[in-house]
KEGUVEX-432870 format. One line per 5 residues: their letters; for each residue x, y, z of C-alpha. Coordinates in Angstrom, 1 decimal, decimal comma. Example, Ala and Ser with C-alpha at 12.3 -4.5 7.8 and 13.67 -1.06 7.14 Angstrom:
2
AS = 12,3/-4,5/7,8 | 13,7/-1,1/7,1
END
This chain:
504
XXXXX = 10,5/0,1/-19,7 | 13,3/1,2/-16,8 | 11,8/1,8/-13,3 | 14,7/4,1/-12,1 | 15,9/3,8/-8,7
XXXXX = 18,8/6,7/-8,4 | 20,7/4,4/-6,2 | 24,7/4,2/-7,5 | 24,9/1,2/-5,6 | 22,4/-0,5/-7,6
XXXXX = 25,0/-1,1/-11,0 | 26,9/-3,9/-11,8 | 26,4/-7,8/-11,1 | 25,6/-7,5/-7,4 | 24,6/-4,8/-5,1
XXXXX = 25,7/-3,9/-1,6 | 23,1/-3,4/1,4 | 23,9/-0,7/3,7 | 22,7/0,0/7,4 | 21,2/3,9/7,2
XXXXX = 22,4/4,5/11,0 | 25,9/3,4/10,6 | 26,8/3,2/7,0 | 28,3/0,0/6,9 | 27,5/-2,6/4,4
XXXXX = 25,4/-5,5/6,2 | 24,7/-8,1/2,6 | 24,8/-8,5/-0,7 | 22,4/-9,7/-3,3 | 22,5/-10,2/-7,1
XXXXX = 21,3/-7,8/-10,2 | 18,8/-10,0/-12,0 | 18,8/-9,7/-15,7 | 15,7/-9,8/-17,4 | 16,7/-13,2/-18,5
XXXXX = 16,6/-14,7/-15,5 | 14,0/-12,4/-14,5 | 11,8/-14,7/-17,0 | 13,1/-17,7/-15,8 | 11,8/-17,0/-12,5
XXXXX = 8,4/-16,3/-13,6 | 8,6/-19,6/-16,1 | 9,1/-21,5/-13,2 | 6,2/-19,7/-10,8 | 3,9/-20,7/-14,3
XXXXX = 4,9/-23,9/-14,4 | 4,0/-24,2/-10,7 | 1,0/-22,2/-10,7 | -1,4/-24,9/-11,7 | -0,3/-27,4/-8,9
XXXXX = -0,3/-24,7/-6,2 | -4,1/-24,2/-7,3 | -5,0/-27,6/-7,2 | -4,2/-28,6/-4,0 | -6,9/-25,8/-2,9
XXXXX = -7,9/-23,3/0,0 | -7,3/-26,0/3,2 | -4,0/-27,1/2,2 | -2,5/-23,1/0,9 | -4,2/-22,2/5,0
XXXXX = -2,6/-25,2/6,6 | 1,1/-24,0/4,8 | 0,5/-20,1/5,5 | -0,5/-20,5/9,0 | 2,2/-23,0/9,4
XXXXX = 4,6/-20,1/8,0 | 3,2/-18,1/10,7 | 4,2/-20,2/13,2 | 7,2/-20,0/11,8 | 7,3/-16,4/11,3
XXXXX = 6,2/-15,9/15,0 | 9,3/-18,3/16,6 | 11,7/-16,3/14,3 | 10,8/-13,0/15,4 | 14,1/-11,4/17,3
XXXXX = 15,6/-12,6/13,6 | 13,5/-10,8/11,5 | 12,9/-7,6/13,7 | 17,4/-7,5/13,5 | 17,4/-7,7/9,8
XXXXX = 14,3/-4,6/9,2 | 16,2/-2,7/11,8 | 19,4/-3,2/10,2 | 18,5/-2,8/6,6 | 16,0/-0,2/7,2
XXXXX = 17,4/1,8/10,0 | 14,2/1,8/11,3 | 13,7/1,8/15,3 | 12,7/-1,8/16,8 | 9,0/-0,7/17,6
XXXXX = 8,8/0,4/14,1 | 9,7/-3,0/13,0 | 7,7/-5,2/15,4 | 4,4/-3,2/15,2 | 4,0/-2,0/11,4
XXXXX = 6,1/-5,6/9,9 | 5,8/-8,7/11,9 | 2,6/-7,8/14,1 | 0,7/-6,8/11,2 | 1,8/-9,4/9,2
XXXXX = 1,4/-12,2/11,6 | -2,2/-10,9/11,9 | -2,5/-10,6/8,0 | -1,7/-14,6/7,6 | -4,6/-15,8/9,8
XXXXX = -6,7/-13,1/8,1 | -6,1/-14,1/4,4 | -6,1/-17,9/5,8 | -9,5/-17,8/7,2 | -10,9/-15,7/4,5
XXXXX = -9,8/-16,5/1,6 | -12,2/-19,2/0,7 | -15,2/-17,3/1,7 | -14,2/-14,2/-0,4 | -14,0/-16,0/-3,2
XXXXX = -16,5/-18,3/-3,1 | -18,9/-18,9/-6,2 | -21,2/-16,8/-6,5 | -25,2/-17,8/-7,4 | -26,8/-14,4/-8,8
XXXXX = -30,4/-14,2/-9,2 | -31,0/-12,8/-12,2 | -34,1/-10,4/-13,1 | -34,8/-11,1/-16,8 | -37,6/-12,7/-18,5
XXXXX = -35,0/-14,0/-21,2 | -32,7/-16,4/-18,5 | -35,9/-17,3/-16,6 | -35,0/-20,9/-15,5 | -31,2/-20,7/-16,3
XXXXX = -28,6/-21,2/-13,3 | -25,7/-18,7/-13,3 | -22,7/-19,0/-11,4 | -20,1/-16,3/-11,0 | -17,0/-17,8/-9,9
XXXXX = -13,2/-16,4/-9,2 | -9,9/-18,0/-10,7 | -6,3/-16,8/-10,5 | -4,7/-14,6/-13,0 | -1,4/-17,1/-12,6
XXXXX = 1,9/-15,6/-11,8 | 1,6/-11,8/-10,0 | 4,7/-9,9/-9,6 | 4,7/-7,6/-6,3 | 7,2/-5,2/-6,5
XXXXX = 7,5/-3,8/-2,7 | 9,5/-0,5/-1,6 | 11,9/-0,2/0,6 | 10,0/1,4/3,8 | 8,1/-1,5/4,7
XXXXX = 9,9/-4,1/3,1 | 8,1/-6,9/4,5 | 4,4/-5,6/5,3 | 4,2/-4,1/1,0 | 5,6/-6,8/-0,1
XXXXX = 5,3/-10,7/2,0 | 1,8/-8,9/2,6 | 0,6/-8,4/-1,1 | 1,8/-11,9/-1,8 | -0,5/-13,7/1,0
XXXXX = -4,0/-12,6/-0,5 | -2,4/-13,6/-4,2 | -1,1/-17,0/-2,9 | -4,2/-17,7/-1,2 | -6,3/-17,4/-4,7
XXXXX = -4,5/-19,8/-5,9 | -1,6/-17,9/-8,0 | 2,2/-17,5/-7,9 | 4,5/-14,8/-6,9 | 7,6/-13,3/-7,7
XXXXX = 8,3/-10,7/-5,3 | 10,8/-7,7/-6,4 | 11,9/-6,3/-3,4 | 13,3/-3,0/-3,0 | 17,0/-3,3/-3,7
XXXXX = 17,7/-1,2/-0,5 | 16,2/-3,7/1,5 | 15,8/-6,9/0,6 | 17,3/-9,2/2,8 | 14,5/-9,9/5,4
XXXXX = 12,3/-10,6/2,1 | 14,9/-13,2/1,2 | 14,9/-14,2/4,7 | 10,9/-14,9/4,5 | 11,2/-16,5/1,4
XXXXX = 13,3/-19,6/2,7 | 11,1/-19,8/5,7 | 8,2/-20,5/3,2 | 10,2/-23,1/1,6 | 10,8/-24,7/5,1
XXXXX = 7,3/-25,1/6,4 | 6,6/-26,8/3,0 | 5,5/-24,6/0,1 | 6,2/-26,0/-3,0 | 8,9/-25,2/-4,9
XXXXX = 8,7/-22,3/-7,1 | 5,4/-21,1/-6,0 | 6,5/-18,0/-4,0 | 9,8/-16,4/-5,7 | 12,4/-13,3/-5,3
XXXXX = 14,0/-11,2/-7,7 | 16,7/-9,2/-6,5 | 17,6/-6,1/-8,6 | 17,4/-2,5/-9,6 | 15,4/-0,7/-11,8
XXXXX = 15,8/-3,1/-14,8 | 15,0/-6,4/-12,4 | 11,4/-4,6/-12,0 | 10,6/-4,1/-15,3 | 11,3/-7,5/-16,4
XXXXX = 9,2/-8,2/-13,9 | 6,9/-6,1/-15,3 | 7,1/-7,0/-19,1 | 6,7/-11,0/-17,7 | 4,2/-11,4/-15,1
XXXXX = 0,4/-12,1/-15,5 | -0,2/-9,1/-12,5 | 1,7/-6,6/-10,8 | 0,8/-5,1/-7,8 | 3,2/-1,8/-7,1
XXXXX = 4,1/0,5/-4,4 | 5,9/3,5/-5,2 | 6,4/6,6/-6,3 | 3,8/8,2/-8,5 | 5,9/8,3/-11,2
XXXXX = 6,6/5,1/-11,7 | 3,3/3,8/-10,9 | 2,4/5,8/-14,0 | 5,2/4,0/-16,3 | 4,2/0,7/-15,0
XXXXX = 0,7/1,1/-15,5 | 0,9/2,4/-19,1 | 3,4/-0,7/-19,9 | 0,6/-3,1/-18,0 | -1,9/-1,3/-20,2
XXXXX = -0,2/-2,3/-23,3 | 0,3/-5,6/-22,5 | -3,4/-6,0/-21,1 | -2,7/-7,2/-18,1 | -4,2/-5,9/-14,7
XXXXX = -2,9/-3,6/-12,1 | -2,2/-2,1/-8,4 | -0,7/0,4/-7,6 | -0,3/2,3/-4,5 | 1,8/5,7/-5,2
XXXXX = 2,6/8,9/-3,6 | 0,8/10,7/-0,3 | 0,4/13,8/1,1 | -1,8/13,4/3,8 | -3,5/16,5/5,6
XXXXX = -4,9/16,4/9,1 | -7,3/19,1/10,2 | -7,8/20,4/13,9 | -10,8/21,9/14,7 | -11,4/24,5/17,6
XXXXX = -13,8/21,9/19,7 | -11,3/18,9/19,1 | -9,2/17,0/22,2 | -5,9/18,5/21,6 | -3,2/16,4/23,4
XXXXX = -5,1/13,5/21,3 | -4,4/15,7/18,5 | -0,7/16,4/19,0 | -0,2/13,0/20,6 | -1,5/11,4/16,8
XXXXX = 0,1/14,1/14,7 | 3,6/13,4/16,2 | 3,4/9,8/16,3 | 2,1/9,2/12,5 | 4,4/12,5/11,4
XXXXX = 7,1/10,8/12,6 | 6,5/7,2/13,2 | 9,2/5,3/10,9 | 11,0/8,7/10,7 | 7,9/9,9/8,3
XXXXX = 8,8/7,1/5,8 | 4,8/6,0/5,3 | 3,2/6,5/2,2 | -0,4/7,5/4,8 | 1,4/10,0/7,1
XXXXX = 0,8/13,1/8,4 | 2,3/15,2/6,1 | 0,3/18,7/6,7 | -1,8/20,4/9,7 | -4,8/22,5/9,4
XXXXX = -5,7/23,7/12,7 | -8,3/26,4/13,3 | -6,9/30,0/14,6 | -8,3/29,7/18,0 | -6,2/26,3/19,4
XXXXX = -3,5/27,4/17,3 | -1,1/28,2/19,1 | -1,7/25,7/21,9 | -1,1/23,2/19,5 | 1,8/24,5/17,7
XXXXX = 3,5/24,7/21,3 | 2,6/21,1/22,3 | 3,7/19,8/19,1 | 7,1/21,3/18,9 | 7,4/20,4/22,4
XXXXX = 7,0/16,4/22,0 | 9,2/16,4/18,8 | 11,7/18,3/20,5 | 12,1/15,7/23,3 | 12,2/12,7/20,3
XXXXX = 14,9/10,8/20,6 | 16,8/10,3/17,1 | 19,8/7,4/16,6 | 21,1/4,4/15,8 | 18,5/1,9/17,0
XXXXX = 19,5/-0,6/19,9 | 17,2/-2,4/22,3 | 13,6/-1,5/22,9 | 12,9/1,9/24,1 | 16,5/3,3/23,0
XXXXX = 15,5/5,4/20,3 | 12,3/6,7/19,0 | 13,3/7,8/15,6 | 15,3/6,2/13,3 | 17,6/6,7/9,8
XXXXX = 17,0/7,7/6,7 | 16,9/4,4/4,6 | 17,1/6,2/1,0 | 19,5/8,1/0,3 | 18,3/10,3/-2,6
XXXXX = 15,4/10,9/0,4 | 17,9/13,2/2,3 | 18,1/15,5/-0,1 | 14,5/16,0/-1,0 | 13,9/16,6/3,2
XXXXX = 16,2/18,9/2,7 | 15,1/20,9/-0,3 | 11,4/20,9/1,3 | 13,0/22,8/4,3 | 15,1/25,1/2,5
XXXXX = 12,3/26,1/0,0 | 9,9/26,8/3,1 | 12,4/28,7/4,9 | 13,0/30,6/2,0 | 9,5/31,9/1,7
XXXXX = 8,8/32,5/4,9 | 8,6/29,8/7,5 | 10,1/29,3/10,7 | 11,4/26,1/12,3 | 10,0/25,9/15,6
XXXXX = 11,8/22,2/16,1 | 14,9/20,8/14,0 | 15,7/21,7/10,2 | 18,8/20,2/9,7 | 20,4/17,1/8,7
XXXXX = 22,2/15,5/11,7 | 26,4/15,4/11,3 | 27,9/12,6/11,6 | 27,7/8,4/10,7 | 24,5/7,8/9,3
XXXXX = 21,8/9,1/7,5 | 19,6/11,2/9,8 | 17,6/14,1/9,8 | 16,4/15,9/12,7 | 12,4/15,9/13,5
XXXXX = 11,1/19,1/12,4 | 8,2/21,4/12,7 | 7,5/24,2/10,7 | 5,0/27,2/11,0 | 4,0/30,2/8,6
XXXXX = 3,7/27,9/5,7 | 1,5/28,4/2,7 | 0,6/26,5/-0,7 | 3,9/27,9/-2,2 | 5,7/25,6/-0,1
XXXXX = 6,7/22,8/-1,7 | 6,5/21,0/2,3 | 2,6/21,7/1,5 | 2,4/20,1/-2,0 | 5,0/17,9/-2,8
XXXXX = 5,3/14,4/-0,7 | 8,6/14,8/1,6 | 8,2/11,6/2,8 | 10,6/12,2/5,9 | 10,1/14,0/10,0
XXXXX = 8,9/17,1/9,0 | 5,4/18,6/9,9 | 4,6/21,8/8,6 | 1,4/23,3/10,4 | -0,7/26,0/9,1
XXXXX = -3,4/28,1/10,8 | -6,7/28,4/9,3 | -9,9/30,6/9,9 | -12,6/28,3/9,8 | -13,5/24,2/8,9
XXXXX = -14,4/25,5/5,2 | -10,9/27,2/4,5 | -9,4/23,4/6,0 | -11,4/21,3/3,5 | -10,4/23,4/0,7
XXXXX = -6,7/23,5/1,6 | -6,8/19,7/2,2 | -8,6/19,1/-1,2 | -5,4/21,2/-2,9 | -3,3/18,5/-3,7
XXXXX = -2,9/15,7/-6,5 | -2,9/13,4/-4,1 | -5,5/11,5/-2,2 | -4,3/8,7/0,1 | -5,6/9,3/3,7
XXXXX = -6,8/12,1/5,5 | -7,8/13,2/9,1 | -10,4/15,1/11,0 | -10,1/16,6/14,4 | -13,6/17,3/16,3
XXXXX = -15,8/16,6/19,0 | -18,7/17,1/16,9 | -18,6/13,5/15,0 | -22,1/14,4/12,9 | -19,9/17,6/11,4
XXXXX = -16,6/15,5/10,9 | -18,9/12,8/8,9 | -19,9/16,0/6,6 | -16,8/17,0/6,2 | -15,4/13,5/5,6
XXXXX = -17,4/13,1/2,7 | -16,0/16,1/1,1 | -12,5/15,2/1,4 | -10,8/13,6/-2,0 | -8,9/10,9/-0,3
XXXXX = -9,3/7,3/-0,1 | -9,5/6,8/3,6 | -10,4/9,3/6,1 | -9,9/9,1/9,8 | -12,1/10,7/12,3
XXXXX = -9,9/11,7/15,6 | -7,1/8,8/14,5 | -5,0/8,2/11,8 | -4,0/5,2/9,4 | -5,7/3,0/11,7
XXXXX = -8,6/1,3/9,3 | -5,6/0,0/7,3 | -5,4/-2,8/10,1 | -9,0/-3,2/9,7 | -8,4/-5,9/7,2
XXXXX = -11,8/-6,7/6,4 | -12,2/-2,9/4,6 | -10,8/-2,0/1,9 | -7,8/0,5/2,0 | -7,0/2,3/-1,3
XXXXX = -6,1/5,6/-2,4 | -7,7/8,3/-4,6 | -6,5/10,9/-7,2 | -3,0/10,2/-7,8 | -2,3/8,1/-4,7
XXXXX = -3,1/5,3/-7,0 | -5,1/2,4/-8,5 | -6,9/-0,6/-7,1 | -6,4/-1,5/-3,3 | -5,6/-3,4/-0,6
XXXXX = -7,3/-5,8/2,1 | -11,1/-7,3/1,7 | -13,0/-8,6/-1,0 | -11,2/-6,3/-3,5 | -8,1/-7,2/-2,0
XXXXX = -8,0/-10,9/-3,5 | -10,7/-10,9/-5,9 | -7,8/-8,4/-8,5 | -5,8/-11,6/-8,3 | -8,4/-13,1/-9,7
XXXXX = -10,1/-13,1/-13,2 | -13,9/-13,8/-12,5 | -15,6/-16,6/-15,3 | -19,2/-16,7/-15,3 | -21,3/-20,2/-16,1
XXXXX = -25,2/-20,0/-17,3 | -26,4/-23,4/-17,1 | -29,9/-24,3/-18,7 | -30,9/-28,0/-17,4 | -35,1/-27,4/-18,4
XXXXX = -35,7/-26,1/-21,5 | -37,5/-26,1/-25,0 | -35,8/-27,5/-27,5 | -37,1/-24,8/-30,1 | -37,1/-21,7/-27,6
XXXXX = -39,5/-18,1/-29,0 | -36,4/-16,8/-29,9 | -34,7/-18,9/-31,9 | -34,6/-18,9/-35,9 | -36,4/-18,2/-38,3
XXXXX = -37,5/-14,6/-37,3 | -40,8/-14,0/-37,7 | -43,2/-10,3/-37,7 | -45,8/-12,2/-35,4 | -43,1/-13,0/-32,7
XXXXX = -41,5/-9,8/-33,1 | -44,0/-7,7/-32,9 | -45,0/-9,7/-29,4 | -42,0/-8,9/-28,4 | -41,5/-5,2/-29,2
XXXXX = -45,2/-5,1/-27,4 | -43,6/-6,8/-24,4 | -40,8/-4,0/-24,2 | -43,2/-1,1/-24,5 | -45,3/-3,0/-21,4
XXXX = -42,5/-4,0/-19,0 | -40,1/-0,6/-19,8 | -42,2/1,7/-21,0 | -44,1/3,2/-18,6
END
């Protein structure tokens, strides 16, 4: 299998890292074969059964000592995600090294308690008086391959609930940015995790699916098409796995809802990370009667966006463009609308000069032609579309292959709860948007074609885990009813038995 990255840079023995906002190369890391692609995850076996022995306490006392870590290193990391990313400073503190810093005391405390054994009672006749006990082991070696829009949240944050079960992990980072992964890596290694047990493989395309044909577990986030290749190779090889894919996230507006809330969310998680998040905002429904209003508040708070290089704090608000095959679907998504009919109220353009920019844009007069309705752009455009009535929004939302998030409008909460549960997503927000994904304790996964599996509570580190069930009998005949020979007298008593207990 090749996972295909369309990046030129990624040929040949090592690959060059760029900085989106200025063009200028910033690292270098190697191409790992698929040779020593399997080395890698040789040596995370091998370690895997000492980094489960040594049990919950001890894998919390190392990851909370890596936050500590993590925490005193901060102005480090936040200059490598800003300068690998081209993301602003904000966006690397708040979505990266806040969440994450949260994420390691979360999986620290909760990891034992989520899987914990598990004592059933069971409800037939047949196991009266035998103990069963469902417990949860790890799978061994999981290989996270991570994107490149969040390089240390999709990818340092899927290792931390498979580490804390007990397995190894060899993390593929995106090969556009995967410095401040490699940067994490060695901090693990100085607060005192073993050797081995936490891993990087640098690479393109073919460095992931060696990862892929090698590893015990993958967890992906990508593209949809990808996810599809990788989960039809894990299906052939019987392992298990996640995989987060593709988003095209609709938020509706009703005529009752608080609209500078509204606007104030649709801007910031349309363009937030310069609309590089798999869970944006990616299409507006808003009801014919606040229309207008909020078509004309919109355009103007992205038209007073600030859009650059990012420097200090509070110099920019948003930031490059960090793929570069990314520009030109942006671009195509605009084109194609414009070409059908729409109107740019704000932007449309990619921005001249050094750097990989484009301009925050708003569209209005779109339709499901419009490939900015249907297809994931994945960059600062929000197209908004006027609808007659709440119906005409749920139906338009529900058009899509996709089904990662989703967001309601309203004042009336017992109607948005309704029309929640109609929506084909896997999260939906009710005035707000992405926010349960911090809730850690729910899960957060995605419906449709947005993917498989899920992040963050119980299902979060129990698919790390394969689960191996133990009936004990301590009290028992030695020659039980059922045991050879058959007999016609005990069947028959027992055929009776069935008719009595099930069939009534």
């Amino acid at each position: 299998m090749t996972i295909s990255t369309g990046t030129p840079a990624a040929t040949g023995r090592t690959i060059d890292i760029d900085n989106p906002a200025t063009g200028k190369v910033i690292g270098t890391v190697d191409n790992m074969t698929a040779e020593e692609v399997a080395q890698l995850v040789d040596r995370a076996r091998a370690a895997q059964p000492r980094w489960e022995a040594i049990g919950f306490a001890d894998r919390a006392r190392l990851v909370r000592a890596l936050r500590k870590w993590f925490v005193a290193e901060r102005a480090r990391i936040v200059d490598i995600v800003v300068a690998e990313n081209g993301k602003t400073r904000e966006d690397a503190l708040l979505a990266e090294l806040f969440y994450l810093a949260d994420s390691m005391g979360f999986w620290a405390k909760n990891a034992r308690k989520y899987l914990a054994d598990e004592s059933p009672r069971t409800h037939s006749p047949l196991v009266f008086g035998k103990k069963v006990v469902v417990r949860h082991r790890p799978l061994g070696v999981v290989g996270v391959i991570a994107p490149w829009n969040y390089p240390l949240t999709l990818s340092i944050g899927d290792a931390l609930p498979a580490l804390m079960a007990g397995n190894t992990v060899v993390i593929k980072p995106s090969e556009i940015a995967p410095l401040a992964v490699e940067f994490v890596v060695r901090g693990a290694r100085e607060v005192g995790f073993p050797d081995d047990v936490l891993l990087v493989a640098t690479g393109a395309g073919e460095t992931g699916a060696a990862l892929v044909d090698t590893a015990d577990m993958i967890q992906f986030t990508g593209s949809t098409r990808t996810g599809r290749r990788i989960a039809a190779t894990c299906g052939e090889r019987l392992i298990p796995c996640s995989v987060e894919l593709g988003g095209k996230d609709p938020m509706i507006v009703l005529a009752d809802a608080n609209i500078d809330r509204a606007v104030n969310v649709a801007v910031e998680w349309s363009m937030r990370n310069a609309g590089q998040i798999c869970m944006a905002i990616e299409r507006v429904y808003v009801e014919e009667p606040v229309y207008d209003e909020f078509v004309a508040k919109v355009a103007d708070k992205v038209a007073a966006l600030r859009q650059g290089e990012p420097a200090d704090y509070g110099s920019v608000d948003v930031g490059a463009i960090t793929f570069p095959p990314q520009l030109e679907i942006i671009e195509a998504h605009v084109a194609d609308a414009l070409t059908k009919g729409a109107r740019a109220v704000v932007g449309g353009h990619r921005r001249p000069g050094v750097g990989r920019f484009f301009e925050p844009t708003v569209l209005v007069d779109v339709d499901h032609t419009m490939d900015c309705m249907t297809q994931e752009t994945f960059g600062p455009l929000l197209p908004i579309m006027k609808v007659r009535n709440d119906e005409e929004a749920v139906r338009l939302a529900n058009d899509s292959p996709y089904g990662l998030g989703s967001s309601i409008f309203t004042r009336d909460i017992a109607k948005a709860n309704r029309l929640a549960r109609r929506l084909d997503a896997g999260n939906t927000w009710i005035n707000d948007a992405i926010m349960s994904y911090l809730a850690q304790e729910a899960p957060f996964a995605g419906a449709r074609e947005s993917g498989l599996g899920g992040r963050h509570g119980k299902q979060g580190i129990r698919k790390y885990c394969d689960t191996h069930t133990i009936l004990t009998t301590r009290f028992a005949l030695t020659h039980e009813p059922t045991m050879f020979p058959n007999s016609v007298k005990r069947s028959r008593f027992f055929e009776r038995l069935m008719v009595l207990m099930f069939g009534r």
